[in-house]
C-alpha positions in Angstrom: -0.5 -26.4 47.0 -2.3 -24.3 44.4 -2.0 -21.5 46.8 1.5 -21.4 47.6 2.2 -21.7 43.9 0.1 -18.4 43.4 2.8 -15.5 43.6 5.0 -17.6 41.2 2.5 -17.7 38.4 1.2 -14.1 38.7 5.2 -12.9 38.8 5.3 -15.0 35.4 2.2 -13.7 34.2 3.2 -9.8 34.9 7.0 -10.3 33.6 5.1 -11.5 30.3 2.6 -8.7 29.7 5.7 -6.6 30.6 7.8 -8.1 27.8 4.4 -8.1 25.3 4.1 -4.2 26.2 7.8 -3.4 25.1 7.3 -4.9 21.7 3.9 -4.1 21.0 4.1 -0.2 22.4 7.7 1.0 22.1 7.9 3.0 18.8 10.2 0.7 16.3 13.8 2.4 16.4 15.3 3.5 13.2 17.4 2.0 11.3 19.5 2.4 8.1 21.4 -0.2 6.5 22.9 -1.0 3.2 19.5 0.6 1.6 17.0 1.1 4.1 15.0 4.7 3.6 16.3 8.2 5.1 16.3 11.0 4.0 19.9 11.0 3.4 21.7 8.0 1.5 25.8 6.8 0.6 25.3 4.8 -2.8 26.7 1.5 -2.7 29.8 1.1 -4.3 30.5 4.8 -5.1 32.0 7.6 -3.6 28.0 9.2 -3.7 25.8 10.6 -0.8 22.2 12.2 -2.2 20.6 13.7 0.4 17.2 15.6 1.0 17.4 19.5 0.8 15.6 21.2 3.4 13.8 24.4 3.5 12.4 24.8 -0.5 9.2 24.4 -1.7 10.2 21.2 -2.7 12.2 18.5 -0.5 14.7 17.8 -4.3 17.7 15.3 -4.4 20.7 17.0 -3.8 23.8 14.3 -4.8 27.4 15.1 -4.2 30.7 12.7 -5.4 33.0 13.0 -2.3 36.1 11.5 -4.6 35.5 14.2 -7.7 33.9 17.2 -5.5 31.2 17.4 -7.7 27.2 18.0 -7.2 24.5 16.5 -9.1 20.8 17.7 -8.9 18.2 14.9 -9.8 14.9 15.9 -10.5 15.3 19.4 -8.9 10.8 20.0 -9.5 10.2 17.1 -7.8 9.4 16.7 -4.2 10.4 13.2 -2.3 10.0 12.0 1.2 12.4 9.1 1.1 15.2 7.9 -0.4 17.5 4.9 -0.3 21.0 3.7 -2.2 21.6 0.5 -3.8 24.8 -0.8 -6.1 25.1 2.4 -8.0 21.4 3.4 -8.1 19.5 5.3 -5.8 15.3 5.4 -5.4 13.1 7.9 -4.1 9.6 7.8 -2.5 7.6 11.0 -3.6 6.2 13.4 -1.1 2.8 12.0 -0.9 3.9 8.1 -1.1 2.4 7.2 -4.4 5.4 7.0 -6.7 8.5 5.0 -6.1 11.9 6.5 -9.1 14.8 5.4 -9.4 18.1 6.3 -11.1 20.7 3.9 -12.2 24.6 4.5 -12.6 24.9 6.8 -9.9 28.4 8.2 -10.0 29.3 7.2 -13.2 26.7 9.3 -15.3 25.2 12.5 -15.3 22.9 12.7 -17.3 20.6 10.6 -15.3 17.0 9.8 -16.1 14.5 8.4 -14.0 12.5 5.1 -14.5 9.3 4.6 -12.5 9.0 1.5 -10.6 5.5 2.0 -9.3 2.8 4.6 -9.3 -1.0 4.3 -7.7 -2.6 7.5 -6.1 -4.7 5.1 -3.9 -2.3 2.6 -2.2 0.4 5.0 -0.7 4.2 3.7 -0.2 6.1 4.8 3.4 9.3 3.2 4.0 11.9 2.2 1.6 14.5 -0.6 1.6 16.6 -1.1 -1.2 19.7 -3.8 -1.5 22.3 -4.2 -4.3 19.1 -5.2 -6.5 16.1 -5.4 -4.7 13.7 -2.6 -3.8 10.7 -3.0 -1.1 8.6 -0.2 0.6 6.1 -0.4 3.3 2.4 0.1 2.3 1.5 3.5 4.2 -1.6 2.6 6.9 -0.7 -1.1 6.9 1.9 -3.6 7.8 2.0 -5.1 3.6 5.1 -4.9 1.9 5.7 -4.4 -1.8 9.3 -5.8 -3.5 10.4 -5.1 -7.1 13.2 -6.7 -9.1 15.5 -9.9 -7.8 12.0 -12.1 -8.2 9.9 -10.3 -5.4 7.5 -14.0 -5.1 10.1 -14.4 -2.8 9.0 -11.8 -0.2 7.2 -12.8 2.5 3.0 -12.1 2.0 2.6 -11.4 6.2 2.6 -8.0 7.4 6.2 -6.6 8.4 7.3 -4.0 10.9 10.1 -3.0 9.2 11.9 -4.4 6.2 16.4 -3.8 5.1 17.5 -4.8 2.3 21.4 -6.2 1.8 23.3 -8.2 -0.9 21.5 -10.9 -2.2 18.6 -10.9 0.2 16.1 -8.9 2.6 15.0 -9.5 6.1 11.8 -8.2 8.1 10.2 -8.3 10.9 6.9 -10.1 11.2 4.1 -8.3 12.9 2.4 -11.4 14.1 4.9 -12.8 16.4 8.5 -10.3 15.9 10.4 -13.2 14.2 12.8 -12.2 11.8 11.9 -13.6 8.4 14.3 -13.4 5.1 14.4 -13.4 1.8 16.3 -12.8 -1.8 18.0 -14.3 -4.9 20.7 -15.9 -2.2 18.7 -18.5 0.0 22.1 -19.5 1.8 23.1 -16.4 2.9 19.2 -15.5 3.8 18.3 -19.0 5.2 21.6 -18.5 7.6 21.0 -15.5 9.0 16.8 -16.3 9.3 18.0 -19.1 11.6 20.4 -17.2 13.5 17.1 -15.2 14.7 14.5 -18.1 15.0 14.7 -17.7 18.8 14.7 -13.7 19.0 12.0 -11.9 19.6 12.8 -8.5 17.5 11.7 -4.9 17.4 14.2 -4.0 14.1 16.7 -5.4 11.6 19.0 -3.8 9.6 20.9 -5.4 6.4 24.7 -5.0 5.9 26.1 -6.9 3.0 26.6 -10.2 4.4 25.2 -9.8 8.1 22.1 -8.9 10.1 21.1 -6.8 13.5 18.4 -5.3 15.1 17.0 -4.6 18.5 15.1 -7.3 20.3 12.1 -6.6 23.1 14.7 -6.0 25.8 16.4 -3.2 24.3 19.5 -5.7 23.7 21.4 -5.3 20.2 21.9 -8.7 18.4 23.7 -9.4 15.1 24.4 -12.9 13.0 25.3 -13.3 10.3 29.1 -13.6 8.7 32.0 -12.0 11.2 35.2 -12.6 9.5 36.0 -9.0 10.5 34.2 -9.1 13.5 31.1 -6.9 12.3 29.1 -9.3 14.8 31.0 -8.3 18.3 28.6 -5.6 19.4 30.2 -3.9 22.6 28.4 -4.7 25.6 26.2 -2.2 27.6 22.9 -2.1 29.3 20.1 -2.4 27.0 18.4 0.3 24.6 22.0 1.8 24.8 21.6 2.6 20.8 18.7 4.1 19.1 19.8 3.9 15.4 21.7 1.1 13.5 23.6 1.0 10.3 25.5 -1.9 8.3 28.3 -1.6 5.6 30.3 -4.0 4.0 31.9 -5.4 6.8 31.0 -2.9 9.7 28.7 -2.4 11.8 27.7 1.4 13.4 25.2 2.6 16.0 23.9 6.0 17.6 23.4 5.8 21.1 20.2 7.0 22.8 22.2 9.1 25.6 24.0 11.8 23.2 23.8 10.9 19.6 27.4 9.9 19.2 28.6 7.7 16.7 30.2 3.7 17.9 31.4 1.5 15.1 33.0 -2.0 15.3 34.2 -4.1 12.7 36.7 -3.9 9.9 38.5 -1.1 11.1 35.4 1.2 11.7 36.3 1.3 15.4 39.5 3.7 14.9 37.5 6.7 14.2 35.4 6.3 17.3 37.4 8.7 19.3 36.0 11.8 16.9 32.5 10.3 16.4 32.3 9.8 20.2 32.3 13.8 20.5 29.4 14.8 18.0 25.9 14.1 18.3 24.3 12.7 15.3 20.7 12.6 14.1 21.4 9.5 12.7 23.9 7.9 10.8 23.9 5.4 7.2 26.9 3.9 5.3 27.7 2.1 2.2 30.5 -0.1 1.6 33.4 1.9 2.3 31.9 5.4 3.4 29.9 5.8 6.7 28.1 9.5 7.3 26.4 10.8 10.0 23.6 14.0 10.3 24.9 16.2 12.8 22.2 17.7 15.3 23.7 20.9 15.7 24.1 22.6 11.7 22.1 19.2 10.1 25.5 18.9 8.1 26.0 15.6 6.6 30.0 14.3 7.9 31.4 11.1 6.0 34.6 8.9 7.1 35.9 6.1 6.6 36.7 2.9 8.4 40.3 2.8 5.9 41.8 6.4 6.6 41.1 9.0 9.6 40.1 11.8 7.0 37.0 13.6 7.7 34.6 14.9 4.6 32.0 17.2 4.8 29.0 17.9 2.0 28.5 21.0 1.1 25.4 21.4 1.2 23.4 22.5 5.0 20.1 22.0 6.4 19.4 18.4 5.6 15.9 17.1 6.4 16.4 14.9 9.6 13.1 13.6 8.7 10.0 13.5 6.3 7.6 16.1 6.0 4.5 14.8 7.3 1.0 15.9 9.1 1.7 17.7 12.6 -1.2 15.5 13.8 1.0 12.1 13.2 3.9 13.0 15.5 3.2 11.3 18.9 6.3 12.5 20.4 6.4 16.4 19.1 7.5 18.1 16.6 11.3 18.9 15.6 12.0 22.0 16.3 12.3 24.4 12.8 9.9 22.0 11.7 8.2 24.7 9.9 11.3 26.2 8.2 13.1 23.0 7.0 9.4 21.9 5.7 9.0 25.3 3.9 5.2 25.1 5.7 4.6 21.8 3.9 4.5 19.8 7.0 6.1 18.7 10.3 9.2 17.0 11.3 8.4 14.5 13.8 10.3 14.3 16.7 11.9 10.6 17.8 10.6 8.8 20.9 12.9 8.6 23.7 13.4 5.0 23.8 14.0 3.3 27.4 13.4 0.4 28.9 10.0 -0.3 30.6 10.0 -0.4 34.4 10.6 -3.5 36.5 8.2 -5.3 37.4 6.7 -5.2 40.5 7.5 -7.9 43.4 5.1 -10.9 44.0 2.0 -10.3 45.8 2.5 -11.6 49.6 -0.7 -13.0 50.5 -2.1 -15.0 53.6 -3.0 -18.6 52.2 -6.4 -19.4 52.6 -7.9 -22.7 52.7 -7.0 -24.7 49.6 -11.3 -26.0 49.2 -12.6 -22.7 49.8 -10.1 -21.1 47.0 -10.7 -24.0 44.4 -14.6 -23.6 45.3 -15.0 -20.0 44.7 -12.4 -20.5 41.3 -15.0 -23.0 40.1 -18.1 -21.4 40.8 -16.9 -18.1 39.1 -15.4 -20.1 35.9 -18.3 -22.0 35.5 -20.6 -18.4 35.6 -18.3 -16.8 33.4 -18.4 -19.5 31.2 -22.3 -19.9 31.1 -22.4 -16.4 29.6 -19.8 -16.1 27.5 -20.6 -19.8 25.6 -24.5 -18.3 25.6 -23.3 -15.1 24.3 -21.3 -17.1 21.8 -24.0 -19.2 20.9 -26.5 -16.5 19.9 -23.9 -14.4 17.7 -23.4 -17.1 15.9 -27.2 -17.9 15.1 -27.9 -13.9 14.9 -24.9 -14.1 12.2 -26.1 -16.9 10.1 -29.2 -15.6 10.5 -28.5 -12.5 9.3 -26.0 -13.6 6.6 -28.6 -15.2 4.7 -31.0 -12.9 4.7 -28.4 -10.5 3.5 -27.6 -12.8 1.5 -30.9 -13.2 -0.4 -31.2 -9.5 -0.6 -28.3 -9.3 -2.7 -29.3 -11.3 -5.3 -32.6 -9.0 -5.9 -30.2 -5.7 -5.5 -29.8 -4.0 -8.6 -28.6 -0.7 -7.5 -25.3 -0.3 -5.9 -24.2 3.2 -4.8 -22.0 5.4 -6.8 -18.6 6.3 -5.5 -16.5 8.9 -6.4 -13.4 9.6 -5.7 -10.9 12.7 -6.1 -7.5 11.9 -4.8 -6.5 9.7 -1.6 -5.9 10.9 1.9 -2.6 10.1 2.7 -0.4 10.8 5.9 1.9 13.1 4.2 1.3 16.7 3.8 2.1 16.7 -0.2 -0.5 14.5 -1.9 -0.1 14.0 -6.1 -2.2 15.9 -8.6 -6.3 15.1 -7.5 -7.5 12.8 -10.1 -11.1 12.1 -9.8 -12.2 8.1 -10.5 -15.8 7.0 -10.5 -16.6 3.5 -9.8 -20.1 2.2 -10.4 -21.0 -1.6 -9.3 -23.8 -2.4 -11.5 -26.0 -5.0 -11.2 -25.6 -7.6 -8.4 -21.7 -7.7 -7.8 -21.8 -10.3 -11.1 -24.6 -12.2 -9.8 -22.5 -12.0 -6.8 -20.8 -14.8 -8.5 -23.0 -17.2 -6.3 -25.0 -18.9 -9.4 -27.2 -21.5 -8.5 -27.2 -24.4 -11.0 -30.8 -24.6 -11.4 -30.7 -22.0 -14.0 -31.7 -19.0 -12.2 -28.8 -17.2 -13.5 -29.6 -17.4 -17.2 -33.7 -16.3 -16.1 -31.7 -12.9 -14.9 -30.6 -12.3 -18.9 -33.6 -13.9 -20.9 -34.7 -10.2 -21.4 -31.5 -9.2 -22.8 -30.2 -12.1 -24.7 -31.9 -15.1 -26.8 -32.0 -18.6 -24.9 -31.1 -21.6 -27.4 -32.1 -25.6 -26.9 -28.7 -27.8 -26.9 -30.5 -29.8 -29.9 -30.7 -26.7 -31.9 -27.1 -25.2 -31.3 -26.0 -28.7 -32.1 -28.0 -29.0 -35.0 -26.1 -25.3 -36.5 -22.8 -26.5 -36.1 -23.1 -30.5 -37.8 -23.2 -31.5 -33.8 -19.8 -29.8 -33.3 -18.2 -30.8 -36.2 -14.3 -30.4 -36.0 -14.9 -28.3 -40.0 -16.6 -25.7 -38.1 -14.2 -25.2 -35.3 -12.6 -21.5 -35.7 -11.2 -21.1 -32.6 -11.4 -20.8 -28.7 -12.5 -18.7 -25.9 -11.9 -18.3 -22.3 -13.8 -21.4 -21.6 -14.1 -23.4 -24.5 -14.0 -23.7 -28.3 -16.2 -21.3 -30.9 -17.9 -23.1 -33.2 -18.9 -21.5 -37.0 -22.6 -22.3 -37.2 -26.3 -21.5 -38.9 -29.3 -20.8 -37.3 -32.9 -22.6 -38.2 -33.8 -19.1 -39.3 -30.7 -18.8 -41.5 -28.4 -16.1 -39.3 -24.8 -17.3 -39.3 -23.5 -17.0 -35.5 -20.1 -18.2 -33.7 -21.1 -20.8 -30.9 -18.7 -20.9 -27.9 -19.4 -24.1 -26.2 -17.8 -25.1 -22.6 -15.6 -27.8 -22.3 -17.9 -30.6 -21.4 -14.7 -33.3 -20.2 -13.2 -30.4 -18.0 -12.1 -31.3 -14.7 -14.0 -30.8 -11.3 -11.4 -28.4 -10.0 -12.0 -26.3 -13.0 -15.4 -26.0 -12.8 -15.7 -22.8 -10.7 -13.6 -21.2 -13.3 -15.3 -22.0 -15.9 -18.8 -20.9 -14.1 -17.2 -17.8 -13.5 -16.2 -17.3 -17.7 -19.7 -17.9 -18.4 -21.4 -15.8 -16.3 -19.1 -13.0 -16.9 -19.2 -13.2 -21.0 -23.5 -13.5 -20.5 -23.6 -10.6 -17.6 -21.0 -8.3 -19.4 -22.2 -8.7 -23.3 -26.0 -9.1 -23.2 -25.5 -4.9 -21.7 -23.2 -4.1 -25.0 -24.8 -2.7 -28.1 -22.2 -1.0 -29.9 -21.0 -1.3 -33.8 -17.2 -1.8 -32.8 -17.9 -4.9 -30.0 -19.4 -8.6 -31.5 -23.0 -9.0 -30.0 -24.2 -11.5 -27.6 -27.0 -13.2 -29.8 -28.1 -15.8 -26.8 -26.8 -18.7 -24.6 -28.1 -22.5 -23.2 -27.5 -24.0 -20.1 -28.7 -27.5 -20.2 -27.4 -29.7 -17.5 -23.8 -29.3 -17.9 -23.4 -27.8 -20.9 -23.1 -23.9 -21.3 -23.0 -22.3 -24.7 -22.7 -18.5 -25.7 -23.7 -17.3 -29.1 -22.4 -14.6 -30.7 -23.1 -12.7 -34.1 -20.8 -14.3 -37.0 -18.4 -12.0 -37.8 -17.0 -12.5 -42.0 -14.2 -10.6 -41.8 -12.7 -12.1 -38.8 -12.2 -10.9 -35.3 -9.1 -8.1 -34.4 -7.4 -11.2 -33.1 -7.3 -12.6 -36.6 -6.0 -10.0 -38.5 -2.8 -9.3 -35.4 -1.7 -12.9 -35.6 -2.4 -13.8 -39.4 0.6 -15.5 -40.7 1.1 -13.3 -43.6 1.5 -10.6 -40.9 5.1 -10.5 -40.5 6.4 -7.2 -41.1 4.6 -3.1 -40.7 3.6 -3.1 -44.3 1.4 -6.2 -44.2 -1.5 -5.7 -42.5 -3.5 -2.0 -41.6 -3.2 -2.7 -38.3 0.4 -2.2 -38.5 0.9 0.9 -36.9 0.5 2.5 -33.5 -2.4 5.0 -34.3 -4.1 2.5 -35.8 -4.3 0.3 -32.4 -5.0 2.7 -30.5 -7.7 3.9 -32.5 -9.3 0.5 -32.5 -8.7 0.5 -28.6 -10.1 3.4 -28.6 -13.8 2.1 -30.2 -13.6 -0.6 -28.5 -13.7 1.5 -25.2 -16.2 3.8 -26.5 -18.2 0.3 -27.1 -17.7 -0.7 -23.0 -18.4 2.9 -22.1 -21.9 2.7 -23.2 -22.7 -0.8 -21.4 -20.9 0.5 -18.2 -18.4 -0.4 -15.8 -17.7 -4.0 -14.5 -15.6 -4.1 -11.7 -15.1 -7.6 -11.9 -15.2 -11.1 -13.0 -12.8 -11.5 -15.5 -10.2 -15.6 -15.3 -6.8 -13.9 -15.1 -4.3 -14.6 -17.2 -0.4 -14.6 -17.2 -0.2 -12.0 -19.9 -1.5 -9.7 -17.2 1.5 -10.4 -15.1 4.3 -10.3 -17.6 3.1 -7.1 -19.1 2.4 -5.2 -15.6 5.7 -5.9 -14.5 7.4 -4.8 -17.7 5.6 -1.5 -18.0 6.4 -1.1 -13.8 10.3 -1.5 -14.4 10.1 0.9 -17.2 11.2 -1.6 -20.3 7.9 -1.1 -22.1 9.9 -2.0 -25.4 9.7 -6.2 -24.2 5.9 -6.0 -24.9 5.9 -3.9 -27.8 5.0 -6.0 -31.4 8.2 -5.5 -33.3 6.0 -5.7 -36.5 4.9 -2.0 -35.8 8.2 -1.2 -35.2 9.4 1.5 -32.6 7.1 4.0 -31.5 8.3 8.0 -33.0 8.3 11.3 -31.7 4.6 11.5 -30.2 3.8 7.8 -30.8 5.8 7.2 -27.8 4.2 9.5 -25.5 0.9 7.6 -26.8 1.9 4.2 -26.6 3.6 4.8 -23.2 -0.1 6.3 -21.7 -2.0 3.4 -23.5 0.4 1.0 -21.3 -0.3 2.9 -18.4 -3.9 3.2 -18.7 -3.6 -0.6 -19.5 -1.8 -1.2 -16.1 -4.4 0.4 -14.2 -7.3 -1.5 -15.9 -5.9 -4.4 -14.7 -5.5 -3.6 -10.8 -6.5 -6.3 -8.2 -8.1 -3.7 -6.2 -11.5 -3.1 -8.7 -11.7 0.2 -6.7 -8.7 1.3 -7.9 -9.8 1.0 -11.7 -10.2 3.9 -13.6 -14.0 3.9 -15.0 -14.4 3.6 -18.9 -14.7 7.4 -19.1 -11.3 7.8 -18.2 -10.1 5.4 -20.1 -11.9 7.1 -23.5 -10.3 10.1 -22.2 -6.7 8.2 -22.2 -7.3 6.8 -25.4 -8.2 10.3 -26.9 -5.6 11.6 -25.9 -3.0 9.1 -26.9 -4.7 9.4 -30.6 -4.4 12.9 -30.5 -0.6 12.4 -29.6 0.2 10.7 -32.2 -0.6 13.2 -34.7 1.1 15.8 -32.6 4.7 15.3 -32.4 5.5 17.5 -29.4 3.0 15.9 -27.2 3.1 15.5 -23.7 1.6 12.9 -21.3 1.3 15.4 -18.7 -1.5 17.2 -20.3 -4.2 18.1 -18.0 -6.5 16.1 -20.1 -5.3 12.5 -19.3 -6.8 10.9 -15.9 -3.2 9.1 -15.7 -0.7 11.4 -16.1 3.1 10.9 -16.0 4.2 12.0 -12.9 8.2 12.3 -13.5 7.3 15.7 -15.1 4.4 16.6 -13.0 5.2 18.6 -10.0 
């Protein structure tokens, strides 16, 4: 019986690798939806199409109103690689993929100016997506996916294989199993059309406004979604019949794989098949009323529309059918002209030929052979194979524990760790941004390597550095913690005023000894960094670490008394209410005391980590990434003039980047004295300009 069953289960077994082959190893196929990236775009709710020019020095933003027959240049310095339309905005990736722009009121403004939505040299964006709110690129080199605006929590944290964006929510495709997962500020809409493809195994999706398609592993086209105007009835054909999709409003349009020609269904898009049908197209994209296509032949951009039979053509020629990128990344070829539309900036990579894979082959005929002598042979080889494999398993396992502690007591002991330096990032484009160099030194041993023991072996590593106190005699400085002397808190517990045997007056931070279990790693972590971080500082601008105990579970950090009150209490006094009542009521004064305070950390060195985050971090990130620095601002300052702006502005920046998740991608202290300088020097200089070579974090809307 298990014979005869044989060429059944190795047909099933082929037709599955078969079907895992088509997903994994045929090239995603393009598509552009409501906002997904191209290098040509119709703006959403306009009469708009921006488009990449071809054949400059620089790949600009050439717009065009097809209603008022008017151009509009954005940025013309600036290079871009990508760009994608929302509701009356449009964004653009920079050539290089480490800077996301965008420009709002699209068609109804023209004098536009950009806001930067994200900017790191060192994690490099790729594709773009953007719907009527929300924007979401593809993390060059990996699957990650980064969202801004419409609450981007919401966005899935697995790896995608390609992301669209459409009104009120965003779908992807997951790399770990090609299930279509979405997203947005309307679950309903995003929950439906999820479900509609819980059961499909997908290659792409593409967004329209209130429906979704895509190509699955068997070349077949598949939409769900709303079909009121029947934007879901696909026309049948054999499969990986299109190669590129596009979604409007209520339409739906595809480029076949054949010939480039144009097919649209759906709200009346179908009527102007019988000119589209004619023309190949590079690809095509719409927006809610307007569909265009790139035509092969001239790389013309040609615009219709589902409501009339009029044709509209930009005028503007040469269009870039695709990015400018390394020759050595096209897989398929290069475009031909490559090197003329690029301007000898890059390649033009040509598109797969997409097919289906071959059949599979028919089941093996085989004679049967005696049931015993098949099961005996199966058993003796499994049990063989097993023996070696779970022996092989066995010892990697003990080589690896093995090995992990030894490492691991190395790295206790280690108190050198190599210097790296950085100047710029390899990306997969040709255009990379301005080279910025960024040392980052990892001192000591990665923070203890935050594995303290609790015998006290931690605090032996500082005794040289800073004083160590008995509990009785910290107690006995402070009137055993008496509520009088209570001046404040820290990161992990309240600062007690107190007086040393010896007579020195010193601020006592003492842990909280009632704090829960699951807070007890965090508060470890507070202490060692505040002991590893301040017994290396000796500078007059930073309080000094005077000493610490760690007596069972109490852990108390003692710090030099200051009279005249830390920064923190002259900020927030409550007689501080408007610019004229304090000194510190004015930018160049903050930044100047930023400024020593940096100088202070720049002598004691870089710490990568180590730090308990805090919200602020997030709330102020965010606001300086969208470009509406003015929320974070203290109105008691009031608003920043002339060159206080450009200061404040690089101060927020520089800020940003301090507080990066990656600690690699951390500018060192050096750079950030050099910031600071700067941004002093700016404010006493009204025609100053972030984009001075001198800054290590330049703005890079005026830097070409």
């Amino acid at each position: 019986m298990i014979t005869s069953t044989f060429p059944t289960v190795a047909c099933s077994v082929t037709v599955a690798v078969i079907s895992i082959l088509a997903v994994v190893f045929f090239l995603p196929i393009p598509a552009a939806a409501l906002g997904s990236g191209s290098t040509y775009a119709v703006v959403y709710g306009s009469d708009t199409v921006c488009a990449l020019i071809s054949g400059q020095p620089t790949q600009r933003i050439l717009c065009y109103n097809t209603r008022l027959r008017t151009n509009l240049t954005l940025n013309p310095g600036v290079s871009f690689s990508s760009i994608a339309a929302g509701e009356n905005f449009l964004c653009g990736i920079r050539s290089g993929g480490y800077s996301l722009l965008c420009w709002e009121g699209i068609g109804r403004s023209y004098a536009l100016r950009p806001k930067r939505i994200y900017y790191d040299d060192a994690v490099l964006l790729e594709s773009l997506s953007v719907g009527d709110g929300q924007i979401c690129a593809t993390v060059n080199g990996t699957d990650a996916v980064k969202c801004w605006r419409d609450d981007p929590s919401k966005a899935p944290r697995e790896g995608l294989l390609s992301v669209s964006s459409g009104v009120g929510f965003s779908c992807g495709v997951s790399v770990r199993n090609n299930r279509v997962l979405c997203w947005g500020k309307d679950p309903v809409k995003s929950g439906q059309i999820q479900t509609g493809f819980e059961n499909q195994t997908m290659v792409t999706i593409s967004a329209g406004e209130s429906h979704a398609c895509g190509l699955n592993s068997t070349g077949s086209l598949i939409c769900f979604g709303r079909n009121e105007s029947g934007q879901l009835n696909a026309p049948s054909g054999q499969p990986y019949l299109y190669s590129d999709l596009s979604l409007g409003s209520n339409f739906t349009c595809a480029t076949r794989s054949s010939n480039g020609s144009v097919t649209c269904w759906g709200g009346g898009a179908e009527r102007f098949n019988n000119v589209t049908e004619r023309i190949s197209f590079e690809s095509v994209t719409t927006g809610s009323g307007l569909i265009c296509g790139l035509i092969s032949g001239n790389l013309s951009v040609m615009c219709w529309s589902p409501n009339n039979f009029s044709r509209i053509f930009l005028p503007f020629q040469d269009i870039l059918p695709g990015p400018c990128v390394e020759t050595s990344l096209c897989e398929c070829g290069v475009y031909p002209r490559s090197d003329q539309l690029c301007s000898g900036s890059g390649s033009i990579c040509s598109k797969c030929k997409i097919s289906s894979p071959p059949p599979p082959p028919p089941p093996i005929e085989s004679t049967p052979s005696p049931p015993s002598k098949t099961l005996t042979r199966g058993l003796l080889a499994f049990a063989i194979v097993g023996s070696v494999g779970a022996f092989a398993g066995i010892c990697s396992v003990v080589y690896c524990l093995w090995t992990g502690a030894f490492l691991g007591k190395k790295k206790v002991h280690n108190s050198v760790q190599p210097t790296i330096t950085r100047g710029g990032s390899s990306t997969r484009s040709s255009s990379s941004p301005p080279s910025r160099s960024l040392t980052i030194r990892r001192q000591g041993s990665r923070m203890f390597s935050m594995r303290r023991q609790r015998s006290g072996t931690s605090s032996m590593k500082h005794a040289d550095r800073a004083e160590e106190f008995a509990f009785s005699e910290l107690a006995s400085a402070t009137g055993n913690f008496s509520s009088d002397n209570k001046i404040g808190s820290g990161s992990f517990g309240v600062v007690y005023r107190g007086k040393l045997s010896d007579g020195r007056e010193v601020a006592i931070k003492r842990g909280e000894v009632n704090a829960k279990m699951k807070k007890f790693q965090e508060k470890e972590t507070a202490f060692d960094s505040e002991i590893a971080f301040l017994s290396r500082l000796h500078h007059k601008h930073l309080v000094r670490l005077v000493g610490y105990c760690e007596e069972r579970e109490e852990k108390l950090l003692v710090y030099d008394y200051m009279k005249n009150g830390a920064l923190y209490d002259h900020l927030h006094d409550r007689n501080n209410v408007e610019k004229h009542s304090s000194l510190v009521n004015s930018w160049k004064m903050r930044i100047k005391i930023a400024l020593d305070a940096a100088r202070g950390i720049e002598n004691g060195g870089d710490v990568e980590e180590g730090c308990v985050p805090v919200h602020l971090v997030e709330y102020s990130v965010s606001a300086i990434t969208v470009g509406e620095l003015g929320r974070i601002l203290d109105p008691r300052v009031g608003s920043p003039e002339l060159g206080e702006g450009d200061a404040v502005e690089l101060v927020a920046y520089t800020a940003m980047h301090c507080v990066n998740a990656e600690g690699r991608n951390r500018p060192t202290m050096t750079d950030i004295v050099g910031n600071l300088e700067r941004a002093l020097e700016l404010c006493g200089d009204s025609h100053g300009s972030i984009s001075s070579g001198i800054c290590s974090i330049v703005s890079d809307i005026e830097r070409d």
